[in-house]
C-alpha beads as a LAMMPS data file, in Angstrom:
LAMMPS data file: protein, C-alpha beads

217 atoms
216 bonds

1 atom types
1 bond types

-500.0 500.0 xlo xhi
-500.0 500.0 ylo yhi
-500.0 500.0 zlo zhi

Masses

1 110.0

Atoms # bond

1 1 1 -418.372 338.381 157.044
2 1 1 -422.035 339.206 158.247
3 1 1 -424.162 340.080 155.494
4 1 1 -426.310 342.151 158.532
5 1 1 -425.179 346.063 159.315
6 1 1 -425.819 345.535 163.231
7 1 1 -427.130 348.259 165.474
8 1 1 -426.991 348.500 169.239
9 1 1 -430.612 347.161 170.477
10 1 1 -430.705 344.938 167.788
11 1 1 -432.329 341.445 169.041
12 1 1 -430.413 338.379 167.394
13 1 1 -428.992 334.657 167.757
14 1 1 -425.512 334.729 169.325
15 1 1 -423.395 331.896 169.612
16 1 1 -422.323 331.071 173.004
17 1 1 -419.081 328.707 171.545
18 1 1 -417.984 327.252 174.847
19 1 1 -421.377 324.949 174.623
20 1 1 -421.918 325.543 170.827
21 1 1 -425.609 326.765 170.954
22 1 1 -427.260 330.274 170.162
23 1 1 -428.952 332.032 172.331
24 1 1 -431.099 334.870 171.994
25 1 1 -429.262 338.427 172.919
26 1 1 -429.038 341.939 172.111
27 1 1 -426.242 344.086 170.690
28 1 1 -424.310 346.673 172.411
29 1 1 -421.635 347.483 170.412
30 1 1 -420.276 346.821 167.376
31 1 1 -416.963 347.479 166.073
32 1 1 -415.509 346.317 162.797
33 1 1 -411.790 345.511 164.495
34 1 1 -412.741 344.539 168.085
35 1 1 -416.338 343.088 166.491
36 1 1 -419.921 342.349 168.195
37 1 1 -420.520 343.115 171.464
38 1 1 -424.070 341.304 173.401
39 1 1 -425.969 340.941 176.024
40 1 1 -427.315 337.602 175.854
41 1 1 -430.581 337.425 178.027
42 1 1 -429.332 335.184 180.836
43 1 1 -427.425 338.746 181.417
44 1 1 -423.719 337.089 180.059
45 1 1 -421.781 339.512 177.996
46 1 1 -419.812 338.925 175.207
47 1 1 -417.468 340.044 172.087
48 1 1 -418.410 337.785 168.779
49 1 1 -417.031 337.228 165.665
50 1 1 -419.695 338.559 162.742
51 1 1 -420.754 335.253 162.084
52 1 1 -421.360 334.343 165.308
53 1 1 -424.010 336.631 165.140
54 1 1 -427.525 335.649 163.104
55 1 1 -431.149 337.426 163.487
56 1 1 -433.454 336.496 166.101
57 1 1 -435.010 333.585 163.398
58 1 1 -437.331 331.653 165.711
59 1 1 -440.782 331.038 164.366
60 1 1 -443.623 328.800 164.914
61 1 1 -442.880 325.231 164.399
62 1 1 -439.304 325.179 165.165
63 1 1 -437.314 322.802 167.179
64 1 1 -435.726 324.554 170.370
65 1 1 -433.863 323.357 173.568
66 1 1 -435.992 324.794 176.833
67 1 1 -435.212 324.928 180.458
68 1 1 -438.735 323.267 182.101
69 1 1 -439.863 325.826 184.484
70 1 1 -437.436 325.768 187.849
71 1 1 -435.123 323.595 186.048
72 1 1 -431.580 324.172 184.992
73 1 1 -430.962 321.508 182.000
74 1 1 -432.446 321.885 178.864
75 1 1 -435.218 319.872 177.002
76 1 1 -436.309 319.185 173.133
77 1 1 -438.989 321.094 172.186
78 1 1 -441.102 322.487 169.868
79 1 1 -442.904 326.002 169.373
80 1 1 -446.298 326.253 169.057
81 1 1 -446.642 329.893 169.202
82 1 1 -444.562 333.266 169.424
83 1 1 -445.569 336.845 170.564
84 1 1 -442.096 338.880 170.588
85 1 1 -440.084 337.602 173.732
86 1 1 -442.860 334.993 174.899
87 1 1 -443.283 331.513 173.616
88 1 1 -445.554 328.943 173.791
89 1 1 -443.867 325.191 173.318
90 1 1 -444.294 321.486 173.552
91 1 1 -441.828 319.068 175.056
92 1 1 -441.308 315.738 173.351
93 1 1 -443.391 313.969 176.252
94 1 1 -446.704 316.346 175.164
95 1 1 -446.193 318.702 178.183
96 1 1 -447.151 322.107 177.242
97 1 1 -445.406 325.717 178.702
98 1 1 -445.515 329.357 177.945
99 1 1 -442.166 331.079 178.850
100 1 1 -439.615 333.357 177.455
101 1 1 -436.826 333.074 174.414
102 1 1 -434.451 333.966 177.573
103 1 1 -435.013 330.154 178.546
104 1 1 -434.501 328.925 174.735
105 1 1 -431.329 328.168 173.108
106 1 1 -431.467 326.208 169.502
107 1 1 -428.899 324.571 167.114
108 1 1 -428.061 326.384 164.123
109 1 1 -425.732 326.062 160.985
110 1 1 -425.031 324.964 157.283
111 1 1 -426.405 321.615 156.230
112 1 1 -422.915 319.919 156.197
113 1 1 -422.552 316.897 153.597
114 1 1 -419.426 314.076 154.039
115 1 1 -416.499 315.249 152.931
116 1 1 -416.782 319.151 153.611
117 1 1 -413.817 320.329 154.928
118 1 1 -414.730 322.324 158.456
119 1 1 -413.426 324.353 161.533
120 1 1 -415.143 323.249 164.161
121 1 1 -414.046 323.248 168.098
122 1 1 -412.093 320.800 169.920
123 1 1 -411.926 322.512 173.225
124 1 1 -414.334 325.715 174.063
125 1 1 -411.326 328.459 172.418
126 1 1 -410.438 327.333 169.821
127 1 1 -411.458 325.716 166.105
128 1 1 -409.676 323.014 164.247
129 1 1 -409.640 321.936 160.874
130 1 1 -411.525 318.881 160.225
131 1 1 -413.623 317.072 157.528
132 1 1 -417.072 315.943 158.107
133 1 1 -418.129 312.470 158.334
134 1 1 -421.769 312.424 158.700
135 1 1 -424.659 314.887 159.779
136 1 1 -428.107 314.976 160.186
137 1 1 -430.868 317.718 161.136
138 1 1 -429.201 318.774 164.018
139 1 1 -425.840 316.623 165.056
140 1 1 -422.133 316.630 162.717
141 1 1 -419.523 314.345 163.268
142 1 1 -416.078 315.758 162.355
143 1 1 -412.695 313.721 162.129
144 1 1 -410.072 316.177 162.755
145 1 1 -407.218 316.362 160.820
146 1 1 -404.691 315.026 163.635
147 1 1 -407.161 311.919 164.247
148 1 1 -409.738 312.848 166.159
149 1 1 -412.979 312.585 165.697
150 1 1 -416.337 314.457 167.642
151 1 1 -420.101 314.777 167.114
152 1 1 -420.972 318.247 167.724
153 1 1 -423.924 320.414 167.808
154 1 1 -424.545 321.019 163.945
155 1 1 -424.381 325.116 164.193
156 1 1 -420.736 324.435 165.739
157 1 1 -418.731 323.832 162.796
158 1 1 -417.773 326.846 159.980
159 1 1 -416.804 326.557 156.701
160 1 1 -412.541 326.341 155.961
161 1 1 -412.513 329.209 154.530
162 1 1 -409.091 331.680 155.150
163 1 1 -407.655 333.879 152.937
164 1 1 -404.239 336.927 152.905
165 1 1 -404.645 338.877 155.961
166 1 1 -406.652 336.420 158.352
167 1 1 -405.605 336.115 162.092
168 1 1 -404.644 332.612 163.061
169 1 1 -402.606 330.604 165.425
170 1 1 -399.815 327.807 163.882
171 1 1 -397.978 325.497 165.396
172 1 1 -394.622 327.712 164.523
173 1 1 -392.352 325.365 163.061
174 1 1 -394.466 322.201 163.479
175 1 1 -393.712 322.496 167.040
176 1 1 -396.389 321.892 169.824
177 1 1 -396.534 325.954 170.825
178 1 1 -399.382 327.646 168.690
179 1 1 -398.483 331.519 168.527
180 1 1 -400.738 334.235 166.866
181 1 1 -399.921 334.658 163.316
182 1 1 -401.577 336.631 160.128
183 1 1 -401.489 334.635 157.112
184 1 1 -399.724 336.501 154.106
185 1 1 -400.684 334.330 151.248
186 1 1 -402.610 330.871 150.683
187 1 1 -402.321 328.132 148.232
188 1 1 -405.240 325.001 148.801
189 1 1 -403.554 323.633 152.562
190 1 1 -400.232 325.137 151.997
191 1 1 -400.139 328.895 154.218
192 1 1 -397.569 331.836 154.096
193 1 1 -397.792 333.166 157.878
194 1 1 -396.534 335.604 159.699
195 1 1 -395.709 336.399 163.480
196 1 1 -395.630 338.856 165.396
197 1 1 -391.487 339.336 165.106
198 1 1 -391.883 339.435 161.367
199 1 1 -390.798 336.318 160.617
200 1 1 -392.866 333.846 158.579
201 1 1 -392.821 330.228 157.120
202 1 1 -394.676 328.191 155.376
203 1 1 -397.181 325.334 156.598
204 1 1 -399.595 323.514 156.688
205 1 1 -403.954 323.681 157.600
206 1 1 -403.867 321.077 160.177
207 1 1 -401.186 323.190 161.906
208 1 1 -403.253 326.278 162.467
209 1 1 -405.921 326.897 165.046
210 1 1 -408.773 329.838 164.777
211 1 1 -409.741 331.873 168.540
212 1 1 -413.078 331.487 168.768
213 1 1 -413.191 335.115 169.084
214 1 1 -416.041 334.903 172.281
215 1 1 -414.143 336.844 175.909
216 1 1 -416.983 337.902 178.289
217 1 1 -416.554 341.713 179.499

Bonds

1 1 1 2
2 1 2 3
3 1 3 4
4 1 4 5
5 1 5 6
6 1 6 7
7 1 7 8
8 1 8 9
9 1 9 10
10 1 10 11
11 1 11 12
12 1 12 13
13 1 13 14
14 1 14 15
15 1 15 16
16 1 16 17
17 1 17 18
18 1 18 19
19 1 19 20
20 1 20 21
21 1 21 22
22 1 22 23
23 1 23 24
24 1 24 25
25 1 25 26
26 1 26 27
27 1 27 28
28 1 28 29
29 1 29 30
30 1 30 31
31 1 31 32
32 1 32 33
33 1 33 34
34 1 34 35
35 1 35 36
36 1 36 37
37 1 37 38
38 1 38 39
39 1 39 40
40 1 40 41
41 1 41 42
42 1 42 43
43 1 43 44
44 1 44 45
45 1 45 46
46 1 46 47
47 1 47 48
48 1 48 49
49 1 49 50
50 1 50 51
51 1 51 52
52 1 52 53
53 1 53 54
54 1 54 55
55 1 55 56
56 1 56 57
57 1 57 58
58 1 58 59
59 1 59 60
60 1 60 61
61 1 61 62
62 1 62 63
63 1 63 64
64 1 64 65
65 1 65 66
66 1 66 67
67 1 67 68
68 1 68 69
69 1 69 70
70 1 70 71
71 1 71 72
72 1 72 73
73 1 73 74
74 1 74 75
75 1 75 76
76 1 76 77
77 1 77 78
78 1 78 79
79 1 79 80
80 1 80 81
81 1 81 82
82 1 82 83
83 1 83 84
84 1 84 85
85 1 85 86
86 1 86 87
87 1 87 88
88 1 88 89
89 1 89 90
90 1 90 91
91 1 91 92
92 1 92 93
93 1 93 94
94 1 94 95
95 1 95 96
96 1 96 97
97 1 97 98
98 1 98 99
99 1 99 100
100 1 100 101
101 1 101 102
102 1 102 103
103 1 103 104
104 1 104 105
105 1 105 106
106 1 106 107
107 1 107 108
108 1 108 109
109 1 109 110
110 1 110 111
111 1 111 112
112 1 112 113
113 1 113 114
114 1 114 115
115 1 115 116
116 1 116 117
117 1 117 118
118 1 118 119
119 1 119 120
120 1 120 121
121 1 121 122
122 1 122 123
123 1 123 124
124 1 124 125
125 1 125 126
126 1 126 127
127 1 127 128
128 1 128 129
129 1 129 130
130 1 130 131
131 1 131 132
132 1 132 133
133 1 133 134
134 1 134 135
135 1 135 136
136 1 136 137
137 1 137 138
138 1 138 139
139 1 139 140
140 1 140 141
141 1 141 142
142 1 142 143
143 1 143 144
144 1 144 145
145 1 145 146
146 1 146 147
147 1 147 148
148 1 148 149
149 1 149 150
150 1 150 151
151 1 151 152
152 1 152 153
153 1 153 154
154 1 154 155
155 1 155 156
156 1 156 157
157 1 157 158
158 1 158 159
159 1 159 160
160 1 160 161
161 1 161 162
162 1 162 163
163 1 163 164
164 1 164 165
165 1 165 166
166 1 166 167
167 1 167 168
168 1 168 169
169 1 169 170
170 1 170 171
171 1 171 172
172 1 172 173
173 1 173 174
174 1 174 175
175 1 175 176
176 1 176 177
177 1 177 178
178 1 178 179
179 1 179 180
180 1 180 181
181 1 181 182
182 1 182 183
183 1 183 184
184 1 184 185
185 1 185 186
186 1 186 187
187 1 187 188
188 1 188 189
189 1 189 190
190 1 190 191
191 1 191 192
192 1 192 193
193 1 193 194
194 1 194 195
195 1 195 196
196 1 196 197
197 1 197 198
198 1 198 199
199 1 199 200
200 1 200 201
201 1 201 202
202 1 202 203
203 1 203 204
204 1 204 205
205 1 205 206
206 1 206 207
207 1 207 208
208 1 208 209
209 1 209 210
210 1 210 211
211 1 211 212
212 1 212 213
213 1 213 214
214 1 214 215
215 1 215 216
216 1 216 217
């Protein structure tokens, strides 16, 4: 859950999951079943899980991604100085820019060690459980628990952490179909779930997905 109490206005860090970087934004709305509502600056809305939503933490000295005046791809950069929604930066080849955190996005997350057991997304909807096998200052690499293996963006993976009453998706009966699910009780990688007829089962981690819980409105 977000330690932050959220107001409309509010400028923050939203995740955009389908490329796994924040973004600077503003909230709209926030409700505690539906959850956060933005307007990231690029003028794409969206409705975020809590911790997909961070404060507006970009200060001198940090490490960014910029779009290079009339370009469209992003570049490594650094800033060199901040006044509220202007920034001055440095690309990595010494050119110097002023423009706007609307042209910023930057990589954010938990320093993940080898071995910590993830979610972290496999396709832009959805996160799968994994377990991390290396990461640095701003890349993870995470084997997923039916083989896989990615590097990702470091803010993109999120702690395993599920608990009685958290929405999932399994793989109902070990089957290939993943159908919405709440799970009733947990114990370690072992899950009591239940669907939406009101029957349950038990199973297994690496058969449940997580909605990334981003739908533009």
């Amino acid at each position: 859950m977000s330690p932050h109490s959220w107001q409309p206005g509010d400028r923050v860090l939203a995740l955009w999951p389908i490329e796994n970087y924040w973004y600077p934004a503003t909230v709209l709305h926030v409700d505690d079943a539906e959850g956060i509502q933005v307007a990231y600056d690029d003028g794409d809305k969206a409705v975020l899980r809590p911790e997909h939503v961070r404060p507006l933490d970009i200060e001198v000295g940090d490490v960014v991604y910029a779009r290079p005046t009339g370009e469209s791809f992003y570049v490594r950069a650094t800033i060199l100085e901040r006044r509220q929604s202007y920034v001055k930066l440095v690309f990595d080849n010494g050119q110097e820019e002023n423009t706007t955190l609307g042209s910023v996005r930057v990589i954010r997350g938990q320093r993940w060690q080898r071995g910590d057991r993830v979610f972290a997304p496999w396709e832009p909807e959805f996160l799968y459980p994994g377990t991390v096998q290396s990461a640095n200052d701003e890349f993870v690499v995470v084997a997923f628990d039916d083989g896989d293996q990615i590097e990702l963006p470091m803010g993109s993976a999120v702690a395993l952490e599920l608990s009685a009453g958290d929405l999932v998706f399994s793989r109902y009966q070990g089957g290939a179909e993943y159908l919405p699910a709440v799970i009733r009780e947990r114990n370690g990688d072992e899950l009591l779930v239940e669907y939406e007829d009101g029957e349950t089962e038990w199973t297994t981690l690496s058969l449940i997905r997580l909605f990334v819980g981003a739908r533009e409105f």
